[in-house]
C-alpha positions, 0 to 999 in steps of 0.5 A, spaced: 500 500 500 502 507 498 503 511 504 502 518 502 506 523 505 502 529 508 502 532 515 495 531 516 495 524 514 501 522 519 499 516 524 500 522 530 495 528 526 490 522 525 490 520 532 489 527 534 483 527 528 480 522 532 481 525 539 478 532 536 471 528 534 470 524 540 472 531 544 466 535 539 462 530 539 461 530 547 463 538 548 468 534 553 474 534 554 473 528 561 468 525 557 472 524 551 477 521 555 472 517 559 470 514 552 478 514 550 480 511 556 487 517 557 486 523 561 484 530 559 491 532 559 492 527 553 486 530 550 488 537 551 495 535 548 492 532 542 488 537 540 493 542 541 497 538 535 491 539 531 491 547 532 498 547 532 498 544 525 491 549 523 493 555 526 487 556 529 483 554 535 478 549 535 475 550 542 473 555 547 474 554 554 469 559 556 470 557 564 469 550 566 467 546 558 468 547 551 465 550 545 468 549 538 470 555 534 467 555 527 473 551 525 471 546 530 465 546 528 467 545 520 472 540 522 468 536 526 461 536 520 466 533 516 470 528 521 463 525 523 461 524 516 468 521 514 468 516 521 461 514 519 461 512 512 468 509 515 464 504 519 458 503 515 464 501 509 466 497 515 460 494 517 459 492 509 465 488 509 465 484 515 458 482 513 461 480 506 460 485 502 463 488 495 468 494 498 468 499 494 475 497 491 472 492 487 469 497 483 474 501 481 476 502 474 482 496 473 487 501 472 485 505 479 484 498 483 493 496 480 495 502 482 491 503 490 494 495 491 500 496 490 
């Protein structure tokens, strides 16, 4: 498989994505690292990593809780559909399912095997 080599796409950025949903999802920081199963202060970090990379905040701490920026929410629209059609491509294939891939144009499916 070929790995691309952009930064978002990096193991460290998509597990922060990760962190950024559960954390939006939720408005939580405790939440989020309840249902991640680390502490807040991971939480924190791992959000931290995303708006370093943006430039720009993705949360407000407005006293105790979280809101998201309008970034955040931008973000988090697009994170929440992606991990859906994630699962639900995941589901399909666990049941037996025809991926996607097996309807790939044969010069799309060589190159995205190899």
């Amino acid at each position: 498989m070929a790995h691309r080599n952009d930064d978002l796409l990096s193991l460290t950025v998509l597990s922060a994505l990760e962190v950024f949903e559960v954390s939006a999802r939720h408005l939580s920081l405790e939440l989020a690292a309840s249902e991640l199963n680390v502490t807040t202060e991971e939480i924190s970090r791992q959000i931290k990593v995303i708006e370093d990379e943006l430039g720009i905040p993705l949360f407000v701490r407005p006293g105790t809780g979280v809101m998201l920026t309008s970034a955040g929410k931008d973000l988090y629209t697009e994170l929440a559909s992606i991990f859906s059609k994630a699962s639900d491509i995941e589901t399909t294939i666990k049941r037996g399912g025809r991926s996607r891939m097996s309807r790939l144009p044969p010069t799309m499916r060589s190159r995205r095997s190899g």
